[in-house]
C-alpha positions as CSV (number, residue, x, y, z in Angstrom):
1,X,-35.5,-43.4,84.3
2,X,-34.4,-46.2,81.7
3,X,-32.8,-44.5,78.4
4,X,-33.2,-46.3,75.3
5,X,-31.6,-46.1,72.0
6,X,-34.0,-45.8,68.8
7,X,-32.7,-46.0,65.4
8,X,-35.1,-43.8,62.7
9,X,-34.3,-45.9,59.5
10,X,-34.6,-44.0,55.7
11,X,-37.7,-44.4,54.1
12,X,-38.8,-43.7,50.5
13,X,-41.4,-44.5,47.8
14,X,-40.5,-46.9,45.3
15,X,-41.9,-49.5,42.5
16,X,-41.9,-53.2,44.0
17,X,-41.7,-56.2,41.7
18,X,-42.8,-58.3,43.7
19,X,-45.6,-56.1,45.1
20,X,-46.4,-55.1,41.6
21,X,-47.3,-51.0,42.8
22,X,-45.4,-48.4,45.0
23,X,-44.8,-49.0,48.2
24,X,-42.6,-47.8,51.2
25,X,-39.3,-48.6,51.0
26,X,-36.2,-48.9,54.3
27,X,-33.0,-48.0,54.1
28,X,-31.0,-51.1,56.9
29,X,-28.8,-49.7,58.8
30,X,-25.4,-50.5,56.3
31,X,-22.8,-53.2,56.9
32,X,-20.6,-51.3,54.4
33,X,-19.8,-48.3,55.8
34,X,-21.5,-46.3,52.8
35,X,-23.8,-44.2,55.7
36,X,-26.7,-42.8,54.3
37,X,-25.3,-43.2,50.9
38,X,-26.1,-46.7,51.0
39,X,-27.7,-48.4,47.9
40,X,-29.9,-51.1,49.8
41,X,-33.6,-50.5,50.3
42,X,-36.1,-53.2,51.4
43,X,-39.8,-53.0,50.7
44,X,-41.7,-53.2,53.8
45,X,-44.4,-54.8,52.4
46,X,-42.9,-57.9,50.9
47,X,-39.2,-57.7,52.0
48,X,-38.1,-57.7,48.8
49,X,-34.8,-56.1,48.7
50,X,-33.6,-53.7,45.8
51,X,-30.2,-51.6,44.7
52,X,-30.9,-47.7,44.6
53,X,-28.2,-45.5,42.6
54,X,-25.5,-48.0,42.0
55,X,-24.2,-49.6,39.2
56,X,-21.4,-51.7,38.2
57,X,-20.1,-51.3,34.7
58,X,-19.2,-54.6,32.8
59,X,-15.4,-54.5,33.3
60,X,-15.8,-54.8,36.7
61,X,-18.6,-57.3,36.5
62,X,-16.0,-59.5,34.4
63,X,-12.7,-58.7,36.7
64,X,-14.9,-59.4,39.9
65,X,-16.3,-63.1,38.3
66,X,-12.2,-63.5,37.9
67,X,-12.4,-62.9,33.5
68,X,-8.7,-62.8,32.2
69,X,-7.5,-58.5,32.0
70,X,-6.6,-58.6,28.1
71,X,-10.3,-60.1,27.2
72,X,-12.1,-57.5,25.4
73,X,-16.0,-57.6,27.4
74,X,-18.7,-56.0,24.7
């Protein structure tokens, strides 16, 4: 008897843009490492892929596009 491996992905309700409604989201297996804490969801409808629970505050947005330390960011 042949064994086979079979990955069970995440899957969740959220509101697509593009599909303009709820639909059923996937959770890809992560690249990351982050496990099932991973903020990448893709809408199976459409594709679309979204951010879930994660956000970058602006000092990092400015240090990570290579903005000079002693600028103030507003």
């Amino acid at each position: 008897m042949q064994s086979s491996i079979v990955t069970v992905a995440s899957t969740t309700k959220l509101g697509c843009r593009n599909c303009a409604r709820w639909t059923e989201f996937e959770q890809p297996p992560c690249r990351d490492g982050h496990g099932p804490d991973c903020p990448e969801w893709y809408c199976t409808e459409c594709g679309a892929a979204t951010l879930v629970g994660w956000s970058m505050d602006r000092r990092e947005l400015h240090r990570r596009a290579g903005g000079s330390r002693n600028r103030a960011v507003a």
